[in-house]
C-alpha positions as CSV (number, residue, x, y, z in Angstrom):
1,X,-2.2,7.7,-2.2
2,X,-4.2,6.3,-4.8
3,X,-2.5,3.2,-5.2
4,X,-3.2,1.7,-1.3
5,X,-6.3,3.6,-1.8
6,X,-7.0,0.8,-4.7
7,X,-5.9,-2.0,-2.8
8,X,-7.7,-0.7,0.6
9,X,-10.8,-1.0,-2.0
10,X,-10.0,-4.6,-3.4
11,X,-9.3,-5.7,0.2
12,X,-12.6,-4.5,1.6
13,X,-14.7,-6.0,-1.7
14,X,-12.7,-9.0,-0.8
15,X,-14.0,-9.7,2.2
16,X,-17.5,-8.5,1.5
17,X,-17.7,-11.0,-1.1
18,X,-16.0,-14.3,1.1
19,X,-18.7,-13.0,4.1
20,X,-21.8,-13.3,1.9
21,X,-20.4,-16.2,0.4
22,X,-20.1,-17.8,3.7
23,X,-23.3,-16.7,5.0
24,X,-25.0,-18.0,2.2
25,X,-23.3,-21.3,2.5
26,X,-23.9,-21.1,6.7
27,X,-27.1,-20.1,7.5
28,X,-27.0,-22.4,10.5
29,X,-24.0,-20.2,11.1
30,X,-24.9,-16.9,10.4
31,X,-27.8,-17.0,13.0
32,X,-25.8,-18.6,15.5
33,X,-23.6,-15.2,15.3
34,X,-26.0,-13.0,15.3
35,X,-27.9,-14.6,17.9
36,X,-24.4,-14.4,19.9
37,X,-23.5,-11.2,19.2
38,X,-26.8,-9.7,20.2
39,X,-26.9,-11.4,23.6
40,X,-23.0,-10.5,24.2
41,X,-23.6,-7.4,23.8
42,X,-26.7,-7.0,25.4
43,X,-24.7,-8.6,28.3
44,X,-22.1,-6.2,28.3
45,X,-24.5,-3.6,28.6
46,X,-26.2,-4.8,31.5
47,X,-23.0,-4.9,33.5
48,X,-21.8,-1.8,32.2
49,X,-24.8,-0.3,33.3
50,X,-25.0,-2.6,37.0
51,X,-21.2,-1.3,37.5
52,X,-21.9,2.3,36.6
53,X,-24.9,2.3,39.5
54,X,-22.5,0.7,41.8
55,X,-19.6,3.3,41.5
56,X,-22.8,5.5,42.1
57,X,-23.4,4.2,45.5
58,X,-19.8,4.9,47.0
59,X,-20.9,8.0,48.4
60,X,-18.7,10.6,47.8
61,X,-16.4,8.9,45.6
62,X,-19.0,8.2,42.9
63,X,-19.2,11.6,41.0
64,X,-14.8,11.5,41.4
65,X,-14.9,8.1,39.4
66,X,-17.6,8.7,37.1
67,X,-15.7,12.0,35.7
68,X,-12.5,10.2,34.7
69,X,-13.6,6.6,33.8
70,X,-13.7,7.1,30.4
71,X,-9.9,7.6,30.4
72,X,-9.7,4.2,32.3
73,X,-11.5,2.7,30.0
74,X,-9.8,4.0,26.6
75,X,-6.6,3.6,28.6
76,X,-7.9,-0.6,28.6
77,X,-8.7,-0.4,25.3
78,X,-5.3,1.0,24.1
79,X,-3.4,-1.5,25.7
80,X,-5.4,-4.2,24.2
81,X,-5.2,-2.6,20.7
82,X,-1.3,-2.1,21.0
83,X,-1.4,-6.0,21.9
84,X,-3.4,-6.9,19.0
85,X,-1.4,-4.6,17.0
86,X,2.0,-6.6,17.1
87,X,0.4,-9.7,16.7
88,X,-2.4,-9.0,13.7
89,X,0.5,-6.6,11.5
90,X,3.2,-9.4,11.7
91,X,0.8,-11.9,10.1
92,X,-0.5,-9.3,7.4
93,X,2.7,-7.7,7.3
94,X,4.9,-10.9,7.2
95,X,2.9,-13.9,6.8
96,X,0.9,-13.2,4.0
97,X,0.5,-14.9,0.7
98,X,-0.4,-11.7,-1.2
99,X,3.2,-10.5,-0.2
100,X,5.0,-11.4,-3.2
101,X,2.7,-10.3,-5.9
102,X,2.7,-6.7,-4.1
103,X,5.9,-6.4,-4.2
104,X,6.8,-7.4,-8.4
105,X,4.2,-4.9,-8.9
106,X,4.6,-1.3,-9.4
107,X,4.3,-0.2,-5.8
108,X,6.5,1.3,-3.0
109,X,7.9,-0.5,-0.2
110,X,6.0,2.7,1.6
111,X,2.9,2.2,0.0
112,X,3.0,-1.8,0.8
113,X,3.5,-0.7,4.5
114,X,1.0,1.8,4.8
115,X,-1.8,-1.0,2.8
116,X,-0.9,-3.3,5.6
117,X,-0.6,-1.4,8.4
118,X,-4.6,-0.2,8.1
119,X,-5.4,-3.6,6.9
120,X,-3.9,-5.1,10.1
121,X,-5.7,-1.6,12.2
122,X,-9.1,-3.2,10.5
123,X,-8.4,-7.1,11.6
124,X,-7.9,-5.3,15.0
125,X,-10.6,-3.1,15.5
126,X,-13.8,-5.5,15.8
127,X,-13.0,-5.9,19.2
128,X,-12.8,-2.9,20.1
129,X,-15.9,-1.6,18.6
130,X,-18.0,-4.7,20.2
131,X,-16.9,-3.4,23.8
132,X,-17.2,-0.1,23.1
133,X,-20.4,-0.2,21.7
134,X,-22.4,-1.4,25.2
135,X,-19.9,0.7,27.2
136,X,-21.0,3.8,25.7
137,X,-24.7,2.8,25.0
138,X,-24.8,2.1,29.1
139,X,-22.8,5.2,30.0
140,X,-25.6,7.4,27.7
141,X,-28.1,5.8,29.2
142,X,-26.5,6.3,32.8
143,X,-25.8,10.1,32.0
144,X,-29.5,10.4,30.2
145,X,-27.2,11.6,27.1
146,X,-28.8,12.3,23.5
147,X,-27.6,10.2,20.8
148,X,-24.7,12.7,19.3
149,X,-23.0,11.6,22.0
150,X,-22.1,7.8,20.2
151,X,-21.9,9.8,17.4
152,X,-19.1,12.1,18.7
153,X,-17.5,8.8,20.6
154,X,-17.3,6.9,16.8
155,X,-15.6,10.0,15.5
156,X,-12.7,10.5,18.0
157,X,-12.2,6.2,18.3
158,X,-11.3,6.5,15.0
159,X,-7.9,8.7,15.3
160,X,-7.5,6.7,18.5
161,X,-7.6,3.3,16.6
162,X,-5.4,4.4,13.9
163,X,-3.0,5.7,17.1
164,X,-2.9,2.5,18.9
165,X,-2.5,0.2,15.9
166,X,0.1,2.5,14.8
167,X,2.3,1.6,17.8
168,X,1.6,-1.6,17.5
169,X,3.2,-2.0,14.1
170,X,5.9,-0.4,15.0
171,X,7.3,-2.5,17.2
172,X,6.4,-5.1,15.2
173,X,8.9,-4.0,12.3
174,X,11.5,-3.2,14.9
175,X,11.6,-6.4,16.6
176,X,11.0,-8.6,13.2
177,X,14.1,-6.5,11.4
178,X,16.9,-7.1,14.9
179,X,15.8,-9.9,16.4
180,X,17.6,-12.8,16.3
181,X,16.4,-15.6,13.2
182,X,14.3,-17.8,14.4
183,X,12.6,-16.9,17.4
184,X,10.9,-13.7,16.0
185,X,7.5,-14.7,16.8
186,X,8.6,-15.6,20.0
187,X,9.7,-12.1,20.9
188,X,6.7,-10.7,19.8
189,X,4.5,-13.1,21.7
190,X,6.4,-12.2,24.5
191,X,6.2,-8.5,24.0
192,X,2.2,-8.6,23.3
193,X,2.1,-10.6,26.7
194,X,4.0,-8.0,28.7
195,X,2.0,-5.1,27.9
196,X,-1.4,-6.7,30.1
197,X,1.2,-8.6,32.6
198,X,2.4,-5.1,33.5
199,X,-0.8,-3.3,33.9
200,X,-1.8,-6.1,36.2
201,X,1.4,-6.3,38.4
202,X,1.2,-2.3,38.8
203,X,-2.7,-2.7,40.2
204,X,-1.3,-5.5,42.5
205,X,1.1,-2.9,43.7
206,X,-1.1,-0.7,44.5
207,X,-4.0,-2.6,46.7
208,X,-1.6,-4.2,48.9
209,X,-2.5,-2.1,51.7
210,X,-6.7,-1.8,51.1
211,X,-7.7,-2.8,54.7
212,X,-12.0,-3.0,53.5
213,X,-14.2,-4.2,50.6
214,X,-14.8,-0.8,49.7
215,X,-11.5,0.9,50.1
216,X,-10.1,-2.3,48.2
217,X,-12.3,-1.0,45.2
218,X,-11.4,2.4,45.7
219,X,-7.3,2.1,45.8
220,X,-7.8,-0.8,42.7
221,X,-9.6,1.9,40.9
222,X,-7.9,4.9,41.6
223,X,-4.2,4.6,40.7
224,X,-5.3,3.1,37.1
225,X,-7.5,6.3,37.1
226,X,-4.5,8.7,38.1
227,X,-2.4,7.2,35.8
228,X,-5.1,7.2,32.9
229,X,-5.3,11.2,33.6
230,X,-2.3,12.4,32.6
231,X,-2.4,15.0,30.0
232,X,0.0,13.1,27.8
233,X,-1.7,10.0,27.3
234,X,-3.8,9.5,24.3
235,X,-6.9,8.0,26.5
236,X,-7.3,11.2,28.1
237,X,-7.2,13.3,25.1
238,X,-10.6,10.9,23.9
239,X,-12.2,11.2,27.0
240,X,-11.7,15.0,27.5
241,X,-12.9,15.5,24.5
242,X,-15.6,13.2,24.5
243,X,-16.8,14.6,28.1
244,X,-16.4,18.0,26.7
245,X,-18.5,17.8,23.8
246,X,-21.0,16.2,25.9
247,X,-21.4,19.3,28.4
248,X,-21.5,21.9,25.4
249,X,-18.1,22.9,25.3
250,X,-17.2,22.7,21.9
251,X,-13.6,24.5,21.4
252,X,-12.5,22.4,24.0
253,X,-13.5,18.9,22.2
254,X,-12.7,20.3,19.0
255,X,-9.4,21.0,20.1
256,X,-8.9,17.6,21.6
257,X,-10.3,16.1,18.6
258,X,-7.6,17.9,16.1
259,X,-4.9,16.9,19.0
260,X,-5.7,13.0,18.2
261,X,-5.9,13.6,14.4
262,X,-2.8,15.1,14.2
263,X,-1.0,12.8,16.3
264,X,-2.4,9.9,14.4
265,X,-1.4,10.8,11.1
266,X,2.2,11.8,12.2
267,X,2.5,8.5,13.7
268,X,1.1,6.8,10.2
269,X,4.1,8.7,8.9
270,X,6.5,7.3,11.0
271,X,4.9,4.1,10.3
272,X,5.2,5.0,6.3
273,X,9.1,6.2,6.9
274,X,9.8,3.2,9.0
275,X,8.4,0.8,6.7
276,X,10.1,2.2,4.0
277,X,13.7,1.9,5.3
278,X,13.5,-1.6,7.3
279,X,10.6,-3.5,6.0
280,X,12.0,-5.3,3.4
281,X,14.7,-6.2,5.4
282,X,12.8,-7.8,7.7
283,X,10.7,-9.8,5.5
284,X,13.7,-11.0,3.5
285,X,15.0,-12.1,7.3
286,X,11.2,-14.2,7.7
287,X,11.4,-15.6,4.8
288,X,15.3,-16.6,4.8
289,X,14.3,-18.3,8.3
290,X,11.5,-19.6,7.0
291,X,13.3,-21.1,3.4
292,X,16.8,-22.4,5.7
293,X,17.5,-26.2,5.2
294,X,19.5,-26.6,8.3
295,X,19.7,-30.1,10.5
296,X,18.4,-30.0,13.7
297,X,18.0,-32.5,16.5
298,X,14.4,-33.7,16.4
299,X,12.1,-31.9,19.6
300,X,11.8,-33.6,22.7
301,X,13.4,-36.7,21.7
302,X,13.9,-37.2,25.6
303,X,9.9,-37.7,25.8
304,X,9.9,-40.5,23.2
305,X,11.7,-42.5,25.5
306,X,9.1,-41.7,28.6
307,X,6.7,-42.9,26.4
308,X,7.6,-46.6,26.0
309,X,4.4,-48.3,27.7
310,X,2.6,-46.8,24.8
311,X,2.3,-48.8,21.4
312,X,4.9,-48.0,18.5
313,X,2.2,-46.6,16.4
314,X,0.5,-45.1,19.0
315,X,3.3,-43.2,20.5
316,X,4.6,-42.4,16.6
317,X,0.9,-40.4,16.5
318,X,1.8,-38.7,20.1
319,X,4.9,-37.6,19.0
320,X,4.2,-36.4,15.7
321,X,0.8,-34.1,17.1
322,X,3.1,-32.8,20.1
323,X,6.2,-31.4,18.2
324,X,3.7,-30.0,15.0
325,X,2.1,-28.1,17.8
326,X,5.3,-26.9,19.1
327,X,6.9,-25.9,16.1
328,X,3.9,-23.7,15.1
329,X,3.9,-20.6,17.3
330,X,0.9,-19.0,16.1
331,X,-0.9,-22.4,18.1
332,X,0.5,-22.3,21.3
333,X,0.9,-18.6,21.6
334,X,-3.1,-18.6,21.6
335,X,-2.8,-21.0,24.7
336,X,-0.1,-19.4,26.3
337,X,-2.1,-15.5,25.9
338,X,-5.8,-17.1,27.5
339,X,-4.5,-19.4,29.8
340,X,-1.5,-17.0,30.5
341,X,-3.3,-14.5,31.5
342,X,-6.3,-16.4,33.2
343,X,-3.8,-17.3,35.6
344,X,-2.1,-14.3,36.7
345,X,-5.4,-12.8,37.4
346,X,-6.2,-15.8,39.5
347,X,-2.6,-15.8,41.6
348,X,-3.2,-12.0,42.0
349,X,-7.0,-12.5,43.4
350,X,-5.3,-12.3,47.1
351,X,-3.2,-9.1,46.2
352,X,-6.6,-7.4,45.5
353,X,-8.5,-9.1,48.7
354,X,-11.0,-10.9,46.8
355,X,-10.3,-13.7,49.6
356,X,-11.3,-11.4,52.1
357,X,-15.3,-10.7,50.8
358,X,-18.2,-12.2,52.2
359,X,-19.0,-15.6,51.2
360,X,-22.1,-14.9,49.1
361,X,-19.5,-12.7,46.5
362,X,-16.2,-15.4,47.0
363,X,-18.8,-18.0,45.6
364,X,-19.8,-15.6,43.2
365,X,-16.1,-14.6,41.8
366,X,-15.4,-18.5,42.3
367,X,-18.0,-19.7,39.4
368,X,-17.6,-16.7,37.5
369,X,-13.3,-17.8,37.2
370,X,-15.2,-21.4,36.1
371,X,-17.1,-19.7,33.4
372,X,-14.2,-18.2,32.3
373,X,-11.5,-21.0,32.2
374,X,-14.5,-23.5,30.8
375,X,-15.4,-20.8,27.9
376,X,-11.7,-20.6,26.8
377,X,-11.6,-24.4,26.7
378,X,-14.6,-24.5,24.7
379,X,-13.6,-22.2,22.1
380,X,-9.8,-23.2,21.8
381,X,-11.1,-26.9,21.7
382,X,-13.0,-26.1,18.7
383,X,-9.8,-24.5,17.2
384,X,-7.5,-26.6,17.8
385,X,-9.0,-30.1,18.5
386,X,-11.5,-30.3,16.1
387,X,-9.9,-29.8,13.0
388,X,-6.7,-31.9,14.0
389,X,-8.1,-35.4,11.7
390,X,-9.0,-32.8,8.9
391,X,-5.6,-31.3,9.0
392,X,-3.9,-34.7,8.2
393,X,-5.3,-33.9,4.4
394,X,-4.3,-35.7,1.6
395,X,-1.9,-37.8,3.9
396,X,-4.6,-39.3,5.9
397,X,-4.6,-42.2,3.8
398,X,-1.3,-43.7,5.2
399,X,-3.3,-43.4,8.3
400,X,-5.6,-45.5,6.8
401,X,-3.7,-48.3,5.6
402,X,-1.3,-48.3,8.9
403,X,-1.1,-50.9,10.8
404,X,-3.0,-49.9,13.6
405,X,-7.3,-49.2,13.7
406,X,-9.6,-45.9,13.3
407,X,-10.5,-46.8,17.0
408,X,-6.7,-46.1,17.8
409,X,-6.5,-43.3,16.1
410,X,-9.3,-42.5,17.9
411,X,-8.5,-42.7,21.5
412,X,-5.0,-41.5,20.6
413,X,-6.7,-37.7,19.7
414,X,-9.0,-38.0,22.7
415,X,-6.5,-39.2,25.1
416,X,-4.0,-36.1,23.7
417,X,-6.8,-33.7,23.9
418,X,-8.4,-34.8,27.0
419,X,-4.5,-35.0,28.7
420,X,-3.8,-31.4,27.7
421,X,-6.8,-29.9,29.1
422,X,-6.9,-32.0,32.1
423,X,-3.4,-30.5,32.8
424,X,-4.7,-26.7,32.1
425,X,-8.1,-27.1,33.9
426,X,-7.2,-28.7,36.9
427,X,-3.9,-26.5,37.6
428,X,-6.3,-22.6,37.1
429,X,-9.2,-24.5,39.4
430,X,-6.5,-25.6,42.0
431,X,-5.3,-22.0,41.9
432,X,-8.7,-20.0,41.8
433,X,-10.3,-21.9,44.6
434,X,-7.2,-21.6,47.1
435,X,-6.5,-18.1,46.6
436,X,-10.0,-17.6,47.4
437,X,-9.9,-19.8,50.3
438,X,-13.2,-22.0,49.5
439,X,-14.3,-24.5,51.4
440,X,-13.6,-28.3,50.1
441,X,-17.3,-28.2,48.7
442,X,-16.3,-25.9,46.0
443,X,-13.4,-27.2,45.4
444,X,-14.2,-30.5,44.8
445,X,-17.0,-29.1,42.2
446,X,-14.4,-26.9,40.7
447,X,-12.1,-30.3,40.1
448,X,-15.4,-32.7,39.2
449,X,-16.7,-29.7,37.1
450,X,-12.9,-29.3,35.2
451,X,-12.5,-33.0,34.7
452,X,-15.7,-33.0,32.9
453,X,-15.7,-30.4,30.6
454,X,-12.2,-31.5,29.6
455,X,-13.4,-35.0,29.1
456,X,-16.8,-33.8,27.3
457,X,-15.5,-31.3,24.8
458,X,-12.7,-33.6,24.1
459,X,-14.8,-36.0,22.6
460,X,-17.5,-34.0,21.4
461,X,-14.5,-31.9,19.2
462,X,-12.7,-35.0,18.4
463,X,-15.8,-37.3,17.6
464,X,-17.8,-34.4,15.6
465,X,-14.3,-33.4,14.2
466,X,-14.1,-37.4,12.5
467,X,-18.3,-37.4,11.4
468,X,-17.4,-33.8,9.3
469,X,-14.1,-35.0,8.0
470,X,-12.7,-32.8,5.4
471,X,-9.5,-33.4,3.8
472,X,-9.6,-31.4,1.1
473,X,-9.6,-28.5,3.2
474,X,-6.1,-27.5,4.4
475,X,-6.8,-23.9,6.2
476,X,-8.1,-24.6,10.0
477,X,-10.2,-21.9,10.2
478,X,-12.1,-22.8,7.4
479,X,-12.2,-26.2,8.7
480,X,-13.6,-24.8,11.9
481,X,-16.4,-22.0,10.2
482,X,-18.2,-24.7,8.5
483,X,-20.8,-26.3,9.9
484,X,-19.7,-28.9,11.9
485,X,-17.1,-26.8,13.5
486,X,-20.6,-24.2,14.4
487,X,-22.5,-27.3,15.6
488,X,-19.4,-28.3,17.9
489,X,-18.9,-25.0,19.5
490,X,-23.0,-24.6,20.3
491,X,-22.7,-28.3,21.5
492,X,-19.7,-27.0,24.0
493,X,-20.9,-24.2,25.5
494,X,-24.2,-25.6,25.8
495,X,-22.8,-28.1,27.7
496,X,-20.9,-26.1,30.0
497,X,-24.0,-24.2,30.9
498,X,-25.8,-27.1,31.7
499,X,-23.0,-28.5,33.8
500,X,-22.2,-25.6,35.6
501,X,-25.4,-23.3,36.0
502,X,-27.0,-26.3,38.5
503,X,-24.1,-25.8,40.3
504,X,-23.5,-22.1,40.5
505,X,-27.5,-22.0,41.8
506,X,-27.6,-24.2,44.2
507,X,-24.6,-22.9,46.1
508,X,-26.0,-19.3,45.3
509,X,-29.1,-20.2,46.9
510,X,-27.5,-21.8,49.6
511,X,-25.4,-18.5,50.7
512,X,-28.0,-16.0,50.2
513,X,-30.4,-18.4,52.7
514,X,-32.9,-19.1,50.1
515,X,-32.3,-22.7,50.1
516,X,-32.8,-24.4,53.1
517,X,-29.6,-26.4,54.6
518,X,-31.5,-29.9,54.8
519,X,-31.9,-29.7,50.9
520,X,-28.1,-28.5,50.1
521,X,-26.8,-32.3,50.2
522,X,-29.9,-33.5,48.0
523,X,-29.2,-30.9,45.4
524,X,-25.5,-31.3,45.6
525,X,-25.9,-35.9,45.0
526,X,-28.4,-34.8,42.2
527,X,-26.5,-32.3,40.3
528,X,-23.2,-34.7,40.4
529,X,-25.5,-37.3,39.1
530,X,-26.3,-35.1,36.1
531,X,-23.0,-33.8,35.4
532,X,-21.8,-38.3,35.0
533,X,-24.5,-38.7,33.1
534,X,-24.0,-35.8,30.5
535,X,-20.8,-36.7,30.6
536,X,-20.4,-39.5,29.7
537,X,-23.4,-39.0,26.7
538,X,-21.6,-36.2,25.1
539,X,-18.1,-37.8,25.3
540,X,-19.6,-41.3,24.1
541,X,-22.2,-40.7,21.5
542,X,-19.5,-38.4,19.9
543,X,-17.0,-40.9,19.1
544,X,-19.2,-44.0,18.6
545,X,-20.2,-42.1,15.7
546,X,-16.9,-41.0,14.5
547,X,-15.8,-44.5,14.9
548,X,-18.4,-46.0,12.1
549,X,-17.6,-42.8,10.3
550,X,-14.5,-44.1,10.0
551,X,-15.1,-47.6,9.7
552,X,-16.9,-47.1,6.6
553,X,-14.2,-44.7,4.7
554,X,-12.2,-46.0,1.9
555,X,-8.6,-45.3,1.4
């Protein structure tokens, strides 16, 4: 097709150009990347590699594992690129501005389809290609493989990438052309949350009955892998032939190479064929949902009355952030994803025995769920909270000449933000420390440790978020990629790690015996000394400076 190949070309020149452009105007941002990305994936490759030596050591079952874990893993990495499929196609598919010009222009309703669905398959597939990347690099290193072996892995993730995105989409035009009006994000928030939520429950199922450490590995492992070898699943056809290749036999990777081809472009034509006969449609129904001028009873007007010991303007601001976040789906369904997720896996860490390990790994697992709820706060707190003051854009003035004070406004956004991820932080510690049966120690540094990181990055996003004011900007994630929004995110997750490192040692030290008892309770007063005191510094000097910021701006 040479017309989406055109538009594939304008697309990718596109974003060439807006990458050097904002690396150019970023460089504070451009090596802050880099510098990430290297040491993320140099850390993926070290536990690739750590976990690959460990499934070496379970005697007899190691070389059993080792042969089918590449259909695990591709089975993983389909069910997160079918995920990301239904979300990414309905926002280039349905929510994009481009939309309208397409379709006056001389091209099919096939042809639109087709350019979106492997725009939407790009947008998807940087994630999988950053895991994939140390997986394979550790696994080659592991297997003392030459390098055709990444070679052959890039060609055959390409047909599998196409296959996965391809399902995606289409239950994305399904669901958008029946569903009712209305609530079609909804439903596909829902559906992209029920593929993981299954593929957890169905490992729950199966370790109920692991009566050891290591049989509890081996029965967590080995239903995923039975189910991940079945001869009709795409994952094994990439791993068989991947495997194959690898050991010489080349009709036999060959053949499963063609297999994925072929059953990638067939599904692109059901894609094509689909979109052709019910894409329109749908978008007509997103847009008519979107354009409808119908009355509605304002959103939780039963709140407004809870909130009467809080100031008329003060509780106007509460009110207005509260239902602007709930009316946007494409916000909260980013909460409801992380956190969702983050706390099924910590109400299932019974079901796979975790609580049963020795202490040294429960302390282990216990900061390592720590790291992961405070990483999520971090990065959705420099989403969400930090551009909030920009957002108010050209109507920020009405702030200004309100009856009310820049310190108000102020302690309104922190006490929102601060309020919100108290409630999240404090509810996945709770949980992660009792199904892991901790003792109160823990548990009272997994509470201390949640209260301030929510209070820190709270004021840190909201202060920083005030000092870089930009109204002119009305697109959050441009708002967030300059170079405040870098500066805020460095600031958050350098905090965290100096919070909770001190912390995760001492206690580490302490289980392993390489801290003496008699020094536990010195360590433990000193480290909650440091966490106040940071506290209260990042919080503070944050909005002290917003508040002058503030101050000082004419209306």
């Amino acid at each position: 097709m040479p017309a989406v190949t055109s538009l594939v070309r304008k697309t990718f020149y596109s974003m060439f150009r807006a990458s050097l452009r904002s690396a150019m105007a970023s460089r504070f941002k451009s090596v802050f990347v880099l510098i990430f990305v290297t040491l993320f994936e140099f850390g993926l490759f070290v536990l690739f590699l750590d976990g690959l030596h460990f499934i070496d050591r379970l005697s007899g079952a190691g070389p059993v594992i080792l042969d089918h874990l590449f259909s695990l893993f591709f089975l993983g990495l389909g069910l997160m690129m079918v995920t990301s499929g239904i979300i990414t196609s309905y926002s280039t598919m349905y929510r994009s501005s481009e939309l309208p010009f397409l379709l006056v222009r001389p091209y099919t309703i096939s042809q639109i389809t087709v350019f979106k669905f492997l725009e939407s398959a790009f947008l998807s597939s940087w994630a999988f290609f950053f895991i994939i990347v140390p997986f394979i690099g550790a696994y080659a290193f592991h297997e003392k493989l030459t390098p055709l072996f990444a070679v052959w892995t890039l060609l055959f993730s390409i047909p599998f990438l196409v296959l996965c995105c391809a399902v995606g989409t289409l239950v994305t035009l399904v669901l958008v052309r029946w569903i009712p009006r209305g609530r079609i994000l909804t439903f596909l928030i829902l559906g992209a949350l029920l593929v993981p939520v299954l593929g957890i429950w169905y490992a729950m199922q199966a370790t109920r009955a692991a009566p050891h450490p290591t049989a509890m590995v081996l029965t967590t492992l080995v239903p995923g892998l039975r189910a991940a070898s079945s001869p009709l699943l795409p994952s094994w056809w990439i791993s068989e032939g991947i495997t194959a290749l690898g050991r010489g036999r080349w009709l036999r990777g060959a053949s499963m190479f063609g297999m994925l081809v072929t059953n990638a472009l067939f599904f692109c034509l059901i894609v094509e064929e689909t979109g052709k006969r019910i894409f329109f449609e749908g978008w007509q129904r997103t847009t008519g949902a979107m354009g409808r001028a119908t009355e509605r009873k304002p959103l939780l007007a039963w709140l407004d009355g809870l909130l009467f010991f809080l100031r008329d303007d003060t509780r106007g601001m509460v009110m207005k952030d509260i239902r602007t976040f709930l009316r946007d789906a494409m916000q909260w369904s980013q909460f409801l994803i992380f956190f969702g997720l983050l706390g099924l896996y910590f109400a299932s860490l019974r079901t796979f025995r975790y609580d049963s390990l020795d202490n040294m790994w429960r302390i282990v697992i216990s900061f390592l769920n720590i790291f992961s709820v405070s990483t999520v706060m971090c990065s959705l707190a420099s989403r969400f909270i930090y551009p909030q003051l920009s957002l108010e854009g050209h109507s920020f003035w009405i702030l200004g000449l309100a009856p009310t004070t820049p310190a108000r406004i102020l302690r309104t956004k922190f006490g929102m933000a601060v309020g919100g991820l108290l409630i999240i932080s404090l509810t996945l510690m709770t949980l992660s420390t009792r199904m892991l049966r901790m003792d109160p120690a823990i548990q009272s540094v997994a509470l201390a440790l949640a209260v301030a990181i929510s209070l820190a990055v709270a004021g840190m996003s909201t202060g920083l978020g005030a000092v870089f004011l930009d109204l002119s900007e009305r697109n959050p994630a441009a708002i967030v990629s300059g170079f405040g929004g870098t500066l805020n995110l460095v600031l958050s997750l350098a905090f965290m790690l100096l919070t909770v490192v001190p912390f995760a040692a001492l206690f580490h030290l302490t289980s392993t015996g390489r801290l003496a008892p008699q020094y536990f309770a010195r360590g433990l007063t000193a480290s909650y000394v440091w966490l106040t005191l940071l506290t209260l510094l990042t919080a503070g000097v944050p909005l002290a400076l917003a508040r002058r910021s503030l101050e000082k701006r004419e209306y």
